[in-house]
C-alpha positions, 0 to 999 in steps of 0.5 A, a space after each residue: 382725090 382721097 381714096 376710100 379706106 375699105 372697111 374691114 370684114 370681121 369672120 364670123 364664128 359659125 353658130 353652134 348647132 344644139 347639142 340635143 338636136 332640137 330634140 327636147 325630150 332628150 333632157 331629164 333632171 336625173 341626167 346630172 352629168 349632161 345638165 352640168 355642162 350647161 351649169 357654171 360652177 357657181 351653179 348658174 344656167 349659161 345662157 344659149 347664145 354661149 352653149 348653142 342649145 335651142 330655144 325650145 331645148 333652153 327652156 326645157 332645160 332650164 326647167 330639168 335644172 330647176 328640177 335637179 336642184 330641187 331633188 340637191 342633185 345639183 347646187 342652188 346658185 345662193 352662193 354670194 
């Protein structure tokens, strides 16, 4: 009889806890360098799978982002 090939078990990488503690009130638009982080240097919002942040926190982030680049704070992603 042919034996069965066991399949591999990949380690998974533990999930990132939020930055912010699930606290969204830390998040301000004044704060430019605490936003930067969560901002590619084309000026795009990284997503929170990559960052770890929250959805609650991602929203308000995003949001505090689209403040910051209101006030020319930090760059428009118009870059093309």
């Amino acid at each position: 009889m042919a034996k069965k090939k066991k399949k591999k078990k990949f380690k998974t990488m533990p999930k990132p806890s939020c930055p912010f503690n699930g606290n969204a009130s830390l998040i301000n638009y004044k704060d430019v360098y605490r936003l930067k982080k969560f901002v590619t240097t084309r000026g795009r919002i990284l997503p929170s799978q990559r960052t770890g942040v929250s959805p609650n926190c991602q929203r308000k982030l995003a949001v505090e982002i689209k403040k910051a680049r209101y006030m020319a704070l930090l760059p428009t992603n118009n870059l093309i």
